[in-house]
C-alpha positions, 0 to 999 in steps of 0.5 A: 822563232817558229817553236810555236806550234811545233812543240809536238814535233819537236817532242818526237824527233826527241824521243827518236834522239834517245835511241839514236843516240845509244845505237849499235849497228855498224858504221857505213858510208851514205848520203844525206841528199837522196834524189835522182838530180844527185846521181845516174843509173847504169845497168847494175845501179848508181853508177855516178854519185854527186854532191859529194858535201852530203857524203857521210860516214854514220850508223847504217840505220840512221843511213837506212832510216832518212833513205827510206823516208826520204827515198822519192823526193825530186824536184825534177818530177811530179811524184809524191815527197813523202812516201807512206809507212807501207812505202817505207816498210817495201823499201826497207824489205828492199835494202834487206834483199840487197843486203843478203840479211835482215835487220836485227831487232834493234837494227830495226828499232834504230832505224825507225828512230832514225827515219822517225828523226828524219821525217821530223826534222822534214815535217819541222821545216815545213812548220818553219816555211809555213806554220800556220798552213792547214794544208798538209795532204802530202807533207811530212807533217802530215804523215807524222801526226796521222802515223807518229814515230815509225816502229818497225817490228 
C-alpha cells in the first residue's frame, strides 16, 4: 500500500539484490540490531551482546555492508541516524584494520550492495511511515537519492 512514491527505492535495493544474490565472501556471524542498547563495552571491545533473535549467520559483506550503514543508530542520544558515505568509507577502513586485511574487489562491491540494500530498505520504512514528507534533512531516504547505491572502490 505505500508502492507509491517508492518505486525509485524500490528499484535500487533491486539492483543491490542482483549482487547480493551471487555473492562469495565468506559466511560469519553478525547482528542485524546494530545499537549501543544491544551491547556493553569493556576495555578490549563488545563485551556482552543482546538481543540475541537479531543474531545471524550470512555473507561477512552483507554483515559488514548494514553495519556500516546503520553503525550510529541509538535511540538513547542524540546523534545523527544516518551516517554519510565518507562516515561509511571510515568505518569500513576501520573493520579492514580490525581485520588484519583489505576487502577484495568483489568483497567491496558485495558489501556496497549490501549496505546499499541496507539503506533502502531504511530509506523505504521511512517512505511507509511518512510518504509524502518533504523533510528529509538526515534520512535515509535523503542520503540515497543525493548519493544513490554505495560503490566502494
Amino acid at each position: 500500500t505505500t508502492r507509491r512514491g517508492a518505486e525509485w527505492i524500490d528499484e535500487i535495493a533491486r539492483e543491490a539484490l542482483v549482487t547480493m544474490r551471487n555473492a562469495k565472501s565468506r559466511i560469519v556471524v553478525g547482528h542485524h540490531d546494530w545499537s549501543a542498547k544491544n551491547m556493553r563495552m569493556g576495555p578490549d571491545g563488545i563485551a556482552v551482546l543482546y538481543d540475541w533473535d537479531a543474531v545471524f549467520v550470512d555473507r561477512e559483506a552483507f554483515v559488514l555492508g548494514s553495519a556500516a550503514a546503520h553503525f550510529p543508530v541509538t535511540w538513547e542520544l542524540p546523534v545523527p541516524e544516518t551516517p554519510s558515505v565518507d562516515e561509511v568509507c571510515a568505518f569500513m577502513r576501520d573493520y579492514e584494520q580490525a581485520r588484519g586485511s583489505n576487502l577484495t574487489a568483489s568483497e567491496l562491491a558485495e558489501t556496497a550492495a549490501g549496505a546499499t540494500y541496507a539503506r533502502a530498505y531504511k530509506a523505504r520504512c521511512e517512505h511507509a511511515l511518512a510518504p509524502s514528507a518533504v523533510h528529509w534533512h538526515g534520512s535515509s531516504r535523503e542520503s540515497l537519492k543525493t548519493h544513490g547505491p554505495f560503490r566502494f572502490t
